[in-house]
N, C-alpha and C positions, 0 to 999 in steps of 0.2 A: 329243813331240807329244801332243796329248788327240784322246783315243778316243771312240767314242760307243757304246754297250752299249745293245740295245734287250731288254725281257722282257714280256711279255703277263700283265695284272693280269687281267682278266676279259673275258669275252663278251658283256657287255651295253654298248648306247650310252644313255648318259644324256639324259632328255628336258631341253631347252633351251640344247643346245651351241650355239654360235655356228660358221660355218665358216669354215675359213679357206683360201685360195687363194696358195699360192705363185707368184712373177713372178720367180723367177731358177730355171737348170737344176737339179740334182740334185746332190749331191756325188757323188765317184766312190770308192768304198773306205771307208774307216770311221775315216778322219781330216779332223779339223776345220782350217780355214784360220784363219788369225791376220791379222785388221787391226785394229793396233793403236786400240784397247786393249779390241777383242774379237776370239773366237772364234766363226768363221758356219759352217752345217753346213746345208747345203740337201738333210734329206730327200724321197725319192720314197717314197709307200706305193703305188705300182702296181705296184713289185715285191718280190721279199721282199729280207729285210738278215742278212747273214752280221756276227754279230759277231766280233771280235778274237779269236782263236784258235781259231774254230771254220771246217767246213769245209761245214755245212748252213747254207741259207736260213730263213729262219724268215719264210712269208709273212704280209703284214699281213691283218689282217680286223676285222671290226668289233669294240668295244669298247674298254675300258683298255688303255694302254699307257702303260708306264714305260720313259723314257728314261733315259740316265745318262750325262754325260761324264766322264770319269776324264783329272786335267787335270795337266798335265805336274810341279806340286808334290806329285805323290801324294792330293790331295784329288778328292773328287769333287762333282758337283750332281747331283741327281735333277726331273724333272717329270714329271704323269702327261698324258697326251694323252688324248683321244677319237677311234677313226674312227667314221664315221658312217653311210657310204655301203660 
């Protein structure tokens, strides 16, 4: 199964993000769903996200954030996010 690994790049929100508004629930646990021939992970940042072997939250807040799925061939993706609010 791919994992999703959340890490906090900085503090600051960069001026001229776009926002964007999720329209399906949250995922639940810190595994991605497969419809072929993707993997969907429906983050919530109104609460914090415990990654894969840990047993703290790590709440969201404003600034960078680097996502990472770790996908079942042992490779991984990275994206960085902005929150904003």
């Amino acid at each position: 199964m791919a994992k999703l690994y959340v890490k906090k790049a900085d503090s600051t929100a960069d001026p001229g993000v776009d926002e964007a508004v999720s329209t399906s629930a949250a995922t639940t646990g810190n595994l991605f769903r497969y419809s072929d021939p993707q993997y969907i992970f429906n983050l919530s940042t109104k609460a914090g996200y415990t990654n894969p072997g840990s047993t703290t939250a790590t709440p969201f807040t404003v600034g960078t954030w680097t996502l990472t799925a770790m996908l079942d061939d042992g490779t991984s993706r990275s994206v960085n996010i902005q929150l904003v609010k």
